[in-house]
C-alpha positions in Angstrom: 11.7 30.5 -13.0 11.8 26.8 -13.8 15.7 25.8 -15.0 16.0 23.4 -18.0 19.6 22.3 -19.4 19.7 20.4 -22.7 22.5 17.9 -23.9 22.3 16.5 -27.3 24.9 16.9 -29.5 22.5 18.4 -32.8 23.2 21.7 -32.3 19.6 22.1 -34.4 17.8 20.0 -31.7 19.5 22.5 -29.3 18.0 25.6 -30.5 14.6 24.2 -31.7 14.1 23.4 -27.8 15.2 26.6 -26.8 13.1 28.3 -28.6 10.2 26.4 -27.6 10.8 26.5 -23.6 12.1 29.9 -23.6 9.4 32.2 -22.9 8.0 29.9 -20.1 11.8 28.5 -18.7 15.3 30.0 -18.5 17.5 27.3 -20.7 20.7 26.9 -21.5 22.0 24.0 -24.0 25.1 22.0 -24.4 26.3 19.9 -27.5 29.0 18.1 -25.1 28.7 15.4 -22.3 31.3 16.7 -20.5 30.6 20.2 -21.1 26.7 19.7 -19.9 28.0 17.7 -17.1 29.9 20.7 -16.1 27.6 22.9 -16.6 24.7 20.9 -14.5 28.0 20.7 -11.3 28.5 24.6 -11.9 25.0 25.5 -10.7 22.0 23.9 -10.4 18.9 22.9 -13.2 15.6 21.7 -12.5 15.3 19.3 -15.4 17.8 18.0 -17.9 16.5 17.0 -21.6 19.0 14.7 -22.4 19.9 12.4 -25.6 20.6 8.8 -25.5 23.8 9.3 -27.7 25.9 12.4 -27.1 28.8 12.3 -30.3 30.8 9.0 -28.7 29.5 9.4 -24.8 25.8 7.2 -24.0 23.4 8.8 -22.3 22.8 6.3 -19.4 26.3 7.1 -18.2 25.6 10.6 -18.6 22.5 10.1 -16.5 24.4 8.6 -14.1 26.7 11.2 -13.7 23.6 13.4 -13.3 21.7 11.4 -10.6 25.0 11.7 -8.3 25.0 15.4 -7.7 24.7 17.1 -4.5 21.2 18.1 -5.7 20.3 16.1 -9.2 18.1 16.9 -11.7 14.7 15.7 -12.6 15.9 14.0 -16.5 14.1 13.5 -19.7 15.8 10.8 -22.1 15.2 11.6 -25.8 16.5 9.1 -28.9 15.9 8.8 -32.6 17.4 4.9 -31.8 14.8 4.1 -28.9 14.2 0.5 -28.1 12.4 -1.2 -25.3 15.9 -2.2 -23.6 17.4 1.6 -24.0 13.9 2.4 -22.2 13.8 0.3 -18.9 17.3 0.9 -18.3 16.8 4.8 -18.3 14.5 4.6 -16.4 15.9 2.0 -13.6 19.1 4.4 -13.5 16.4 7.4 -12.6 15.0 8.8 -15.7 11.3 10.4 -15.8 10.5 9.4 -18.6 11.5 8.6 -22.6 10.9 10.4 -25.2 11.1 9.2 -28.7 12.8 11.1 -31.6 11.5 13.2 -33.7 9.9 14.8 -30.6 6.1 15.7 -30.8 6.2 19.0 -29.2 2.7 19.2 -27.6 4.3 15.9 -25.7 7.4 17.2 -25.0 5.8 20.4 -23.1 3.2 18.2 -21.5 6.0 16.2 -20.2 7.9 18.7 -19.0 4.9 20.3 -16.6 5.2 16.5 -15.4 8.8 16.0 -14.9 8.9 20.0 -13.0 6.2 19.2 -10.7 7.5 15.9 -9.9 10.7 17.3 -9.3 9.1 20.3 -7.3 7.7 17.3 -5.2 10.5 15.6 -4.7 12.4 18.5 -3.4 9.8 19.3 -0.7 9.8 15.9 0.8 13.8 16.1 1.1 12.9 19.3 3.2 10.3 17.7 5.2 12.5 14.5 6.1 15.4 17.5 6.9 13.2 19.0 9.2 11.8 15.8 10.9 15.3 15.2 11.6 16.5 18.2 13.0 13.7 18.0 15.1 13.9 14.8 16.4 16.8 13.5 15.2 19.7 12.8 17.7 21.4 16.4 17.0 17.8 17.5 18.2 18.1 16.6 22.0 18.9 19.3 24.2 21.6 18.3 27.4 25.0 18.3 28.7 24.2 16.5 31.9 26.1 12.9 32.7 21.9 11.6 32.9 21.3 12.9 29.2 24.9 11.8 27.9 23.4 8.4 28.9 20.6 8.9 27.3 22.5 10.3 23.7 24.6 7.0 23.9 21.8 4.3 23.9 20.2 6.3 21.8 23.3 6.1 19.3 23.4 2.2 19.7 19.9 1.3 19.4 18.9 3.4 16.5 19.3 0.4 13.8 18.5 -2.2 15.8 15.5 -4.0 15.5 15.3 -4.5 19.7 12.0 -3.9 21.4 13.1 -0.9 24.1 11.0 0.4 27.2 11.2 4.3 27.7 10.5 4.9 31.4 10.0 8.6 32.7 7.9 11.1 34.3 5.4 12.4 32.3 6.7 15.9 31.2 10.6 14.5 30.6 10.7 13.9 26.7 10.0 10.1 25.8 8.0 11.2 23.0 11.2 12.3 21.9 13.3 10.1 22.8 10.9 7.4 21.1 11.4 9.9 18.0 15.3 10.2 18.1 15.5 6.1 17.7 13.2 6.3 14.9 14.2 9.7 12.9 17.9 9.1 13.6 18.1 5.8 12.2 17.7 3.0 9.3 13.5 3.6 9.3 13.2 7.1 9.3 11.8 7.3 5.7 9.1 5.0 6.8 6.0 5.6 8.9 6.1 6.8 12.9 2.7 5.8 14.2 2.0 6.9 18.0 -0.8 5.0 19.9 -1.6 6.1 23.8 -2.8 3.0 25.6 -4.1 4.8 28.7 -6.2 7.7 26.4 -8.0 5.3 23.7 -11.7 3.4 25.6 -10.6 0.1 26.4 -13.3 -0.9 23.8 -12.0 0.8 21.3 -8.0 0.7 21.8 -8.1 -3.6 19.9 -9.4 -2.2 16.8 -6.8 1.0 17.0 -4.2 -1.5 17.3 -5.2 -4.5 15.5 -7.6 -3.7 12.7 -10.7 -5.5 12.0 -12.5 -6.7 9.0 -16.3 -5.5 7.8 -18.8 -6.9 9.7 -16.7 -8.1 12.6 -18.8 -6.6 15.3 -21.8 -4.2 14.9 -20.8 -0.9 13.3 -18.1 -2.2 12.0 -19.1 -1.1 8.2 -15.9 -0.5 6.3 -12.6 -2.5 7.1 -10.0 -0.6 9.1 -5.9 -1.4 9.4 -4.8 -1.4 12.8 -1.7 0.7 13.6 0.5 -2.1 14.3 0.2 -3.1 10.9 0.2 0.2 9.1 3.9 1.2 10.6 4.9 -0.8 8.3 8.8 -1.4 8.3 8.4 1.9 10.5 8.3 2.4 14.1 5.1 2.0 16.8 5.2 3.8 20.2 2.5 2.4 22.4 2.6 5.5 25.0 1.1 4.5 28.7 1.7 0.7 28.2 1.0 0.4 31.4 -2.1 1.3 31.3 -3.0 -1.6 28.5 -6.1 -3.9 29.4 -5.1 -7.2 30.7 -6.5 -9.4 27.6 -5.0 -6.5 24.4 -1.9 -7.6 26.4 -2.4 -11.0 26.0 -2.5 -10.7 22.3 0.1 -8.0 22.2 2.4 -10.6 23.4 1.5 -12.7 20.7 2.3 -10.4 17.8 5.8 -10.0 19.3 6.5 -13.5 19.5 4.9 -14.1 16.2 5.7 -11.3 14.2 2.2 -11.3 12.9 -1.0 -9.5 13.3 -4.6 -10.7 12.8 -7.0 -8.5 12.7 -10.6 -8.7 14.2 -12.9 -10.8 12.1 -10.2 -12.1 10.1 -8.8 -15.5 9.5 -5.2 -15.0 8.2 -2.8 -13.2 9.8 -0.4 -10.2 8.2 3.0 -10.0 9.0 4.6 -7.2 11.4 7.7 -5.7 10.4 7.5 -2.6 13.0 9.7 -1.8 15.3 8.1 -1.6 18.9 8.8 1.0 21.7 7.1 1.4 24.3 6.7 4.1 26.9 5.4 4.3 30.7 5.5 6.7 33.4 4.5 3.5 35.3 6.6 1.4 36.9 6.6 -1.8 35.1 8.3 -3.9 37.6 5.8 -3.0 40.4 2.6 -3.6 38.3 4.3 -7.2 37.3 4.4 -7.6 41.0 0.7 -6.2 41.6 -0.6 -8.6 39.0 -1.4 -5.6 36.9 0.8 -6.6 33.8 1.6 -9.6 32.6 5.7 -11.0 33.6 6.2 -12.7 30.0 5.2 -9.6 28.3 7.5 -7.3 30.8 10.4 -9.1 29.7 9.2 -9.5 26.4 9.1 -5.5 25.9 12.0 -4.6 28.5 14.9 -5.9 26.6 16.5 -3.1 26.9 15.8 0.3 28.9 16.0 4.2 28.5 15.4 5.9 31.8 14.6 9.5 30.7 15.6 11.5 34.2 13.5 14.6 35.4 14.7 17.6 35.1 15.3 17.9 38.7 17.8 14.8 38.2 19.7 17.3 35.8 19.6 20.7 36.6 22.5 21.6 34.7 20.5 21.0 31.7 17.9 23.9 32.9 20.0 26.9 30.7 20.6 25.0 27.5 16.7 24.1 27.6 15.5 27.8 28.6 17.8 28.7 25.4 16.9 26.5 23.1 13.1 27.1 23.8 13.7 31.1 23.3 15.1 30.5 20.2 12.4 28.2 18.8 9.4 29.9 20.0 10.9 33.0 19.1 11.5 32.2 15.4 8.0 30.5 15.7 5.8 34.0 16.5 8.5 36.3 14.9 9.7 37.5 17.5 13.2 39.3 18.4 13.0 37.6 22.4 16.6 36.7 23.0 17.2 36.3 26.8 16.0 36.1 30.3 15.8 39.3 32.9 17.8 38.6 35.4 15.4 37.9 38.1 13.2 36.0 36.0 16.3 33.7 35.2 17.3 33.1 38.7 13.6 32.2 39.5 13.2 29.7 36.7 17.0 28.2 37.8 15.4 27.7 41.3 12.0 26.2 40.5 11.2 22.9 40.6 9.4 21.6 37.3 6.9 19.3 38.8 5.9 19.0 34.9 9.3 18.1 33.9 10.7 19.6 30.2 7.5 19.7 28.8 6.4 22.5 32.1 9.9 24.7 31.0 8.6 24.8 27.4 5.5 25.8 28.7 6.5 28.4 30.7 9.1 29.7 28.3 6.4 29.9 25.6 4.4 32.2 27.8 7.1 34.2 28.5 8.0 34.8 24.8 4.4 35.8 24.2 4.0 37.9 26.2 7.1 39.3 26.4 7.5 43.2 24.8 11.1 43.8 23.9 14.0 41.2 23.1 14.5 40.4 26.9 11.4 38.2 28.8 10.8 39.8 32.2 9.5 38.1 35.4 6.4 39.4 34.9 6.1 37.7 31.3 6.5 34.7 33.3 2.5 32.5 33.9 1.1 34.3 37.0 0.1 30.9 38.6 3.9 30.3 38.6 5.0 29.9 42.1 8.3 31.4 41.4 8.5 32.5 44.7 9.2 28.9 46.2 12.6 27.0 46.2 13.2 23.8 43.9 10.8 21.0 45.5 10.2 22.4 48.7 9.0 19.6 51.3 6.6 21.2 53.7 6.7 20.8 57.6 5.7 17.9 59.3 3.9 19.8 61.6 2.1 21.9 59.2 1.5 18.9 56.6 -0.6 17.2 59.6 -2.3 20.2 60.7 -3.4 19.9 57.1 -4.6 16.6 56.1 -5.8 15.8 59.8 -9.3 14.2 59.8 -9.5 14.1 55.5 -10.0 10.7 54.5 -7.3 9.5 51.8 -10.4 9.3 49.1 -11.1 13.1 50.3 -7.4 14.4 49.8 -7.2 12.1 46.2 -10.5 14.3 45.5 -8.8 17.5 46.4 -5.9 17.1 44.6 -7.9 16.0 41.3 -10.0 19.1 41.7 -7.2 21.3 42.1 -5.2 20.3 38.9 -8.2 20.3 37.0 -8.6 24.3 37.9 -5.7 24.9 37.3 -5.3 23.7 33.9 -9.0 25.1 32.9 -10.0 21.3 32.6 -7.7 20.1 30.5 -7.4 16.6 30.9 -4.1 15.6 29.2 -2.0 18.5 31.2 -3.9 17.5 34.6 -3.1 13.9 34.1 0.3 14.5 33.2 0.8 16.4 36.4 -0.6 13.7 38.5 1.2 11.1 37.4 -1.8 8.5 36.0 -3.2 7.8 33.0 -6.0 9.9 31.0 -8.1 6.7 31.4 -7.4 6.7 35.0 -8.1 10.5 35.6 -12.0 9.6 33.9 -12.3 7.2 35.7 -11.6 8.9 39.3 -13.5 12.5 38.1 -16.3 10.1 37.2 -15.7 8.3 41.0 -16.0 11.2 43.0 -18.5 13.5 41.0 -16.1 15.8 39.8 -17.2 15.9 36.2 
């Protein structure tokens, strides 16, 4: 039940509202500022009724008082002595609304639905900014190895900057994340987090994701739509795969960083850009500069400063704390009381060696809680397909790697290996890219070259 504290100092007013709220609310009154003020610290109410002028105290500073505790109130100002003045200020210190003395009761009531739900509102959106946090926030990263401690302290320094940073890695190793911690953990995390994957998007359609465009500024363009760049707002933008942008988007990309503005297709004025940019690649930026794939001014544009996010073979160490935390959270996700590893199947995930990075240990760990009976995940709750039987990375044989590829044309072995990942993640075209280290774009395009669609 809903709790409502009123302060006024008519002891008449008091018990009218009581009596009126009652049987819908549990209320409790107070004819002293300090004395409701204590009362409202002592435990806590979800909406205060509260009169301009308390005996000698004023309301405002009572309000005040109010709006700095641990978990405030949603108020209601009421006065017999309203003005316009008394009004504005109530309501720039915090107040709901104003109410106006003597109090019309089918107002007051309807007022009150409006200041609870607003104040039920309010609450769930504090719990939904903790939880973004403790998800992605800084606390959030899992890692005690010297690579990750790197990591955690640029992380630290570049959270409330406004520096454009690159966040290079492996596909699998957590730059998602890391692009996350820098926004969640700092100065914009109450404003927007917009993700855009340069490499999934059709190079057709990936200007208008990013830019926006105006009605009518190509054929089917019937309504105008805001490109991502300009709805992060004062937020952050992750452009995912930036390697994998078209030549002529990064043309005007460079542009909008120079020019802090954005101009959207069909349009004649620009609109300014306030976003943060980050940018992540599994590419190496440097080499495609060199190959004439991506542009140099817009490399050192975007690189001015970055996070190398190592693989998880780089930082073995990490391997427990990950397994650990992943138990825990899928665990708590399904319900489940799954606790710990068997001992075999521990030693074989220590020894494996995560071709998928992080994102293959979650992965795996997921199955194993699924699947898993009791609070302990044996090795046979581990995926099937899991070649647990292998050491870390093992390099095969000269001998026995020519004996293989002998007389298979590079085009024929690229085929192979394309096939083979697509089977064995049922098609999937995110996971298989991912695994092979190119872009979605790029895996269409080669399933398309070699007929393997």
């Amino acid at each position: 039940m809903d709790r409502i504290l009123i302060i006024d100092d008519e002891a008449a007013i008091c018990s009218s509202l009581t009596f009126a709220l009652e049987d819908a609310y549990s209320v409790a009154s107070a004819v002293d500022a300090d004395d409701g003020l204590a009362m409202a610290a002592d435990e806590p109410f979800d909406l205060v009724l509260l009169d301009l002028r308390i005996g000698k105290a004023d309301g405002i500073e009572v309000l005040t008082a109010l709006k700095r505790l641990p978990d405030p109130p949603v108020v209601l100002m009421m006065s017999a002595f309203g003005s316009i003045e008394s009004s504005v200020e109530a309501m720039r210190r915090g107040a709901f609304g104003y109410l106006q003395k003597p109090l019309n009761m089918d107002e007051l009531l309807a007022q009150v639905v409006q200041a609870l739900e607003y104040g039920r509102l309010n609450r769930r959106v504090a719990t939904l900014c903790r939880e973004l946090e403790s998800r992605y926030g800084y606390a959030g990263m899992v890692g005690k190895s010297a690579a990750m401690r790197r990591v955690f302290e640029l992380v630290e320094r570049l959270k409330d900057v406004d520096t454009t940073v690159v966040v290079r890695g492996e596909s699998g190793t957590g730059k998602e994340l890391i692009s996350r911690a820098l926004h969640y953990s700092g100065k914009r995390r109450a404003e927007p987090f917009v993700e855009i994957n340069c490499g999934a998007i059709p190079e057709a359609l990936l200007e208008g994701e990013l830019f926006g465009y105006k009605r009518g500024a190509f054929t089917g363009a019937v309504d105008a739509r805001q490109g991502k760049l300009a709805y992060a707002g004062s937020g952050t933008i992750l452009l995912d795969e930036i390697g994998d942008m078209p030549p002529q988007l990064q043309v005007k990309l460079l542009q909008v960083l120079q020019q802090k503005e954005v101009t959207p297709l069909g349009a004649n004025r620009p609109v300014k850009m306030n976003a943060r940019v980050v940018a992540a690649t599994n590419a190496d930026l440097a080499a495609l500069v060199e190959s004439g794939a991506f542009r140099r001014d817009l490399y050192f544009r975007l690189k001015v400063v970055e996070i190398y996010v190592p693989p998880l073979r780089e930082r073995r160490d990490d391997i427990p704390l990950l397994i650990n935390h992943f138990i825990a959270s899928f665990a708590r996700e399904m319900g489940k009381d799954v606790r710990a590893l068997a001992g075999d199947a521990a030693r074989e995930l220590l020894e494996y060696g995560y071709p998928g990075n992080v994102r293959e240990l979650a992965n795996i760990v997921e199955h194993g809680v699924l699947m898993a009976d009791g609070p302990t995940i044996r090795l046979s709750d581990l995926p099937p397909e899991l070649a647990v039987s292998k050491p870390a990375c093992p390099e095969p044989a000269e001998a026995d790697l020519a004996a293989y590829i002998g007389g298979k044309s590079l085009a024929r072995l690229e085929a192979m290996a394309i096939k083979a990942a697509l089977e064995r993640y049922g098609g999937r075209r995110r996971e298989t890219a991912e695994s092979l280290g190119i872009s979605e774009r790029g895996l269409r395009n080669k399933i398309h070259e070699y007929g393997l669609g």
